[in-house]
N, C-alpha and C positions, 0 to 999 in steps of 0.2 A: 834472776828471781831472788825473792829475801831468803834468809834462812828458814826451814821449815821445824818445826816444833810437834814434837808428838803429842798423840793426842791420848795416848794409852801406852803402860809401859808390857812391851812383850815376852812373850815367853823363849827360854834361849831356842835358837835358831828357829823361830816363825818369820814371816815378814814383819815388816814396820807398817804399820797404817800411819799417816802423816795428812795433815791440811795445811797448806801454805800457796805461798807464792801469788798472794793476792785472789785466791778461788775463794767464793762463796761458799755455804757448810756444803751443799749439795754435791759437792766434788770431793772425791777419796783420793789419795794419791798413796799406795804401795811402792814400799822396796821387796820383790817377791823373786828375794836370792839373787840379787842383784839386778833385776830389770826393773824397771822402772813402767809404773801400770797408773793411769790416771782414768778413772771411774766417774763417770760427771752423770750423776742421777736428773733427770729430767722429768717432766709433763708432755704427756704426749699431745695436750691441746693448747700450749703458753708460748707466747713469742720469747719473752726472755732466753727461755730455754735454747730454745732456736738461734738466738746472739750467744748465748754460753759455748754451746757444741763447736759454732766458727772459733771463737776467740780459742778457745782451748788446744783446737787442734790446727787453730792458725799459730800459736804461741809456743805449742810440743814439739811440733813435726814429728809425729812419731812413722817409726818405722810401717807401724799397721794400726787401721781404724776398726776397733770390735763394736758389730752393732745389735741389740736387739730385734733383731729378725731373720725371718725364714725365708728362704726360695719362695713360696708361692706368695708370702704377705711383700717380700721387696718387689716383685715385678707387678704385684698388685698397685705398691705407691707409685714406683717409678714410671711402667707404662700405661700411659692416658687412655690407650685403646683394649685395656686388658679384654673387657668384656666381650670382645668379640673374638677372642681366641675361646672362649668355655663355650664348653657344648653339654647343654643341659640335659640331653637326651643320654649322655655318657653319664655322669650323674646319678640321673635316674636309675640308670642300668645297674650303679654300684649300691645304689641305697644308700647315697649319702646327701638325700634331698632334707633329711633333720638337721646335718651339719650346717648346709649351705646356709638352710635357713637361720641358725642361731648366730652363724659368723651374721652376716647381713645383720639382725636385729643390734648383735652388740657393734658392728660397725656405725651400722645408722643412730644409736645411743650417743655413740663417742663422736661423730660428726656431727651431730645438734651441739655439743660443747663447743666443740669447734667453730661453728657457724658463730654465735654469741660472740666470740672474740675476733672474728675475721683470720683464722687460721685451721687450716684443715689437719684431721689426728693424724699424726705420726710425721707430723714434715719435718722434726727434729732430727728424727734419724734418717730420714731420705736427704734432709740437710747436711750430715752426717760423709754421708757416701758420695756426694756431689762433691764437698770442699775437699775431701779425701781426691779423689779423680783430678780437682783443679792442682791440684798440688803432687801429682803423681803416687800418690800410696795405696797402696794396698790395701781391701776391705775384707773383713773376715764376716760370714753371716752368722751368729753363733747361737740363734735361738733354736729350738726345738721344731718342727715341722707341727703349725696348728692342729694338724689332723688329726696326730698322732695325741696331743695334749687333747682337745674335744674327747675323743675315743677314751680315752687311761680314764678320764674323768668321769664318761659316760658311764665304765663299767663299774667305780664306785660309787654311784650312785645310783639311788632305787628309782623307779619309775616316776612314784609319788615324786619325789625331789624334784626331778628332773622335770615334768610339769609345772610343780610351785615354780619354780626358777624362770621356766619362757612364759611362765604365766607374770610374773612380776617383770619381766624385764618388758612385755609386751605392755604394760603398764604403764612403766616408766616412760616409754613412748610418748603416751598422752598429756605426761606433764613437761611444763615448760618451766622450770625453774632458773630465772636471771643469774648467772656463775659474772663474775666478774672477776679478771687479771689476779687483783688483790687476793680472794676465797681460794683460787687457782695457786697463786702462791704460798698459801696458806697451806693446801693440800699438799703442796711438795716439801713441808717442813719435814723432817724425818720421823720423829715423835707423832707426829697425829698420823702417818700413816702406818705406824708401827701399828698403834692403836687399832684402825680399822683394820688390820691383817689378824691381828689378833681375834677383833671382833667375830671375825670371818671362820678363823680358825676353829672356835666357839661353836658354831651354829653350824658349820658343815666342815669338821674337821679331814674328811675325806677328799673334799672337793678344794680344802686350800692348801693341802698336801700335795695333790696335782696341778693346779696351779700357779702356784705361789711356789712352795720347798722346792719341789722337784725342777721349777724352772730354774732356779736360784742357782741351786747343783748345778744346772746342764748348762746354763752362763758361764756358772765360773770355772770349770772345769773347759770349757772351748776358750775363753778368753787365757788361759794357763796352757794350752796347746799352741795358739797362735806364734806365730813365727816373729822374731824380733824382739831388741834389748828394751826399745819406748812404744807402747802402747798406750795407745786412748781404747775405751769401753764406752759408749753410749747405752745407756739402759734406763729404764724409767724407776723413778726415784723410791718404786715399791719396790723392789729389787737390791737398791744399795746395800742395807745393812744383810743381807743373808748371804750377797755374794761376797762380801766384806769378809765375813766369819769363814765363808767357806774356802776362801784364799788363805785365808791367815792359820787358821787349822790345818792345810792339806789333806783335807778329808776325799779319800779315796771314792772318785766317782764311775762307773762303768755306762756311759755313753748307751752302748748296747741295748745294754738293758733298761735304762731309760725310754728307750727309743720302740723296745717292743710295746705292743696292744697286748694284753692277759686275754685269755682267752675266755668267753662268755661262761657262767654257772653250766653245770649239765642239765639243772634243773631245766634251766630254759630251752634246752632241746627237749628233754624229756615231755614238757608241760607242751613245747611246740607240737611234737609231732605225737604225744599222748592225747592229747585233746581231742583231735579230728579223727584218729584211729578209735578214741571208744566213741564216739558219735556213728563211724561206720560200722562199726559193730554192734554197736546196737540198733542200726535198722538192718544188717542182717538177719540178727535176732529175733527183732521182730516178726520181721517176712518167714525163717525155719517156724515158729510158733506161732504166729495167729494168720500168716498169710500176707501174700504179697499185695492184697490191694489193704491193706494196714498200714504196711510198709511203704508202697506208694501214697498214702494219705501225708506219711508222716515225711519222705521226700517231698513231697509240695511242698508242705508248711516250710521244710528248711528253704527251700528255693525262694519264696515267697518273702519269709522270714530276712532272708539275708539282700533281697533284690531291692525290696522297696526302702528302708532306711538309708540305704546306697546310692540309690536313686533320687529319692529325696537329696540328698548332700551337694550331688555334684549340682542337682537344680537351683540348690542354696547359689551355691558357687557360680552362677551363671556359666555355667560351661557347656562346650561347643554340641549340639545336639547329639552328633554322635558321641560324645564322650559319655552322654547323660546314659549311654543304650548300652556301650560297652562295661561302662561301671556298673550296671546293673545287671546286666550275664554273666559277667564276672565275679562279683564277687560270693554267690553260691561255692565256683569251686574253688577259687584263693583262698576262701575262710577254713579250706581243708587241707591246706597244705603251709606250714609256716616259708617256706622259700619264698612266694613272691607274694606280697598285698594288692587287695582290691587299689588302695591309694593311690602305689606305684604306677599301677596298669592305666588307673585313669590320667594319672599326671602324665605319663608318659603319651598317653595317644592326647590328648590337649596340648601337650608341644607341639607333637608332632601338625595337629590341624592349625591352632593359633599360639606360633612360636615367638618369645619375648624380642621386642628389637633393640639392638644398644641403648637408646634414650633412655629405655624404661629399667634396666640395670644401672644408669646413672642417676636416675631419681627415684631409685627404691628407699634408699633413707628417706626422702621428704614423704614419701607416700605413704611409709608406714605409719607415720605419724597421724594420718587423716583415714579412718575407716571409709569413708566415703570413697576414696582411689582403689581402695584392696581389690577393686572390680575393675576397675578402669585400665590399672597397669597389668600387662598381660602375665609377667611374671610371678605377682603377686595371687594371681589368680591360679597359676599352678597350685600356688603353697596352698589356696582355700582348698581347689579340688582333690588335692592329695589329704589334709587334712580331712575334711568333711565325710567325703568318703571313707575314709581311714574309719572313723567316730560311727559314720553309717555302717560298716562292715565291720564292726565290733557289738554295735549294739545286736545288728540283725545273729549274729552266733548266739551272742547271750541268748536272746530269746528262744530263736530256731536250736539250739542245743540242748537248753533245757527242756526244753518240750518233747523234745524226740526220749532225753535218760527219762524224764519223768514216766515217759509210755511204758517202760520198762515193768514199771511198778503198779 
C-alpha cells in the first residue's frame, strides 16, 4: 500500500484517523493504539458498495469483520426461509404487532430502492460476512438489537409523532421516485449526509438521538471491543463520521445501558388504568343514587357504544366472520382494562382462523405499495384488523365514556 497521509492533525495520544492506500473518501482507516481499524461506510442499496466491502477485505485480511447488524436483522438477510421460523401468534401475544409492522414498512421502503438498482438492502453487509467466511475470519455483529432501538425511540417520542412518522412513511410507499446509482452515490458523499442527519436532528432531536447518536456510540464502542490487531468495520456511510469521533475521543460508552428500554411515563399507567376505574365508578354511582335500571341504561350505551365502531372496523378489514363477532364482544371489556386491546384480541383470533403463509411475508413490500392487496395478502390484513379495530375501540370509549361522566352531572 502507498504511504497514507493524514487527514487531521491529533490530539496527543488519540488515534490517528488516516485515508490512503488507494480507498475512496468513504473508507476511514485508524491507528486506535496500535491496531489497525479500516471503517468502509457504505449504501445499504449500491452495488459499488458491494465491490468496496470485497476488495477491502479481500486487500486487509484482517483478523475480524465488524458488521452493522444484529442477530435478528443477519438471520433475517442471510436465511431465505426466515419467515417461516416467526410465529405471529407469539407476537401478538407480546404486543409487539406496531414494531413488526414499522420494521416491515421501512423494510419494504428500502427494498423498493433496491428493486430500482437490481440489488436487495443490505447485501453489502451480508456480502460482508460471506467473504469474511470464504476467507476463514471471524465476524463480529456489533449493532444494537432493533428491538431494543424501535422501543428507546418509542418512549421518546409522543404519540402524535409517532403517528406523523407511519403516517409519512406509509406515504412514502406510494411514491415512486427513479434513484439512479449516480443520486445513490451522491447520498454516500459524507457532507450531504451530514447535512440530512442534521436536518433530522432538527425536527426530531429525540428520535435522532436514538437512532443516529446512540447507534453511533454502540458501533464504535463494539467495534473497540472486538478481538484482533486488523480490523474491517462495515457500516453505512450515515454512521462514518460519529463513529470516527467516537473512536478517536475514547468516549466512554456503557453497552448496558444502551441496551436497556426506560421505563413508560407513570402517567401512562395512571391514565391507563384511571380511565376505566372512573368510568366504573361512575356507573356505580350512578346505580347507589338514581338506581340501577339508570345504571343499566347507561351500561348498554357503553356496550353498544364500544361494540359497534369495533365491529364496523374489523368489517372494514374484511375479516374472518368470527373475528367480526369476537371484536365486537370484546371490546366493551378490553376498553376497561389497559393490559390487553380489542386490536390484539382481534388480530390474534384472524391468525389464528386465516393465518399468513410464507409467499405473502415475501411479498409484503410490493403489497404495501398497492392499497388494493392490503386485503388480499393475509398478513397485511392482520395489520388492518388490528388497526381498525384498534381506531374502532378508541372511538367507541370516547363516546361511551363520555356519556356515562356526563350522567354524572
Amino acid at each position: 500500500m502507498s504511504e497514507e497521509t493524514p487527514i487531521q492533525d491529533p490530539e496527543p495520544d488519540e488515534p490517528v484517523a488516516e485515508i490512503g492506500g488507494g480507498y475512496p473518501p468513504e473508507v476511514a482507516v485508524l491507528d486506535l493504539d496500535g491496531r489497525r481499524v479500516v471503517l468502509v461506510g457504505t449504501a445499504h442499496v449500491s452495488h459499488s458498495s458491494v465491490e468496496l466491502v470485497r476488495r477491502v477485505i479481500a486487500e486487509e485480511r484482517p483478523d475480524r469483520v465488524c458488521v452493522e447488524l444484529d442477530r435478528q436483522r443477519y438471520e433475517s438477510l442471510s436465511k431465505k426461509k426466515q419467515w417461516e421460523a416467526l410465529d405471529l401468534k407469539q407476537v401478538i401475544r407480546r404486543k409487539q404487532l406496531p414494531t413488526l409492522l414499522l420494521n416491515l414498512v421501512l423494510a419494504a421502503y428500502q427494498k423498493r430502492l433496491g428493486v430500482q438498482l437490481g440489488i436487495q438492502p443490505g447485501t453489502e453487509l451480508l456480502e460482508a460476512t460471506r467473504v469474511a467466511n470464504e476467507h476463514g475470519i471471524p465476524i463480529e455483529l456489533c449493532d444494537r438489537d432493533v428491538r431494543v432501538t424501535l422501543r428507546r425511540a418509542s418512549r421518546r417520542t409522543s404519540l402524535f409523532r409517532r403517528l406523523m412518522l407511519l403516517s409519512e412513511f406509509l406515504a412514502s410507499m406510494f411514491d415512486a421516485p427513479e434513484i439512479s446509482e449516480e443520486q445513490i452515490q451522491e447520498l454516500k458523499q459524507q457532507d450531504v449526509l451530514n447535512d440530512l442527519l442534521e436536518e433530522l436532528g432538527r425536527h426530531l432531536p429525540a428520535l435522532k438521538e436514538v437512532l443516529i447518536d446512540e447507534r453511533d456510540a454502540y458501533l464504535a464502542e463494539s467495534i473497540r471491543r472486538a478481538q484482533g490487531e486488523r480490523l474491517v468495520a462495515v457500516v453505512g456511510a450515515g454512521h462514518l463520521r460519529g463513529i470516527r469521533e467516537a473512536l478517536a475521543t475514547r468516549r466512554a460508552v456503557d453497552l448496558e445501558e444502551l441496551d436497556r428500554v426506560p421505563a413508560s411515563s407513570p402517567w401512562v399507567k395512571v391514565l391507563g388504568w384511571g380511565i376505566p376505574a372512573a368510568i366504573l365508578a361512575a356507573l356505580l354511582w350512578i346505580g347507589w343514587t338514581r338506581g340501577a335500571s339508570e345504571a343499566g341504561d347507561n351500561l348498554v350505551f357503553w356496550f353498544v357504544a364500544n361494540a359497534v365502531p369495533t365491529t364496523l372496523g374489523a368489517i372494514v378489514a374484511l375479516a374472518h366472520p368470527l373475528t367480526i363477532v369476537v371484536s365486537g364482544l370484546a371490546a366493551p371489556f378490553t376498553s376497561l382494562t389497559p393490559v390487553i386491546g380489542a386490536g390484539y384480541v382481534a388480530a390474534f383470533v384472524q391468525t389464528w382462523l386465516r393465518p399468513p403463509v410464507v409467499k405473502e411475508f415475501q411479498s409484503v413490500a410490493e403489497d404495501l405499495a398497492k392499497p388494493r392487496r392490503w386485503w388480499s395478502n393475509k398478513l397485511l390484513r392482520v395489520f388492518l384488523v388490528f388497526v381498525l379495530t384498534t381506531v374502532g375501540s378508541l372511538v367507541g370509549s370516547a363516546v361511551g365514556g363520555g356519556k356515562i361522566l356526563t350522567s354524572l352531572f
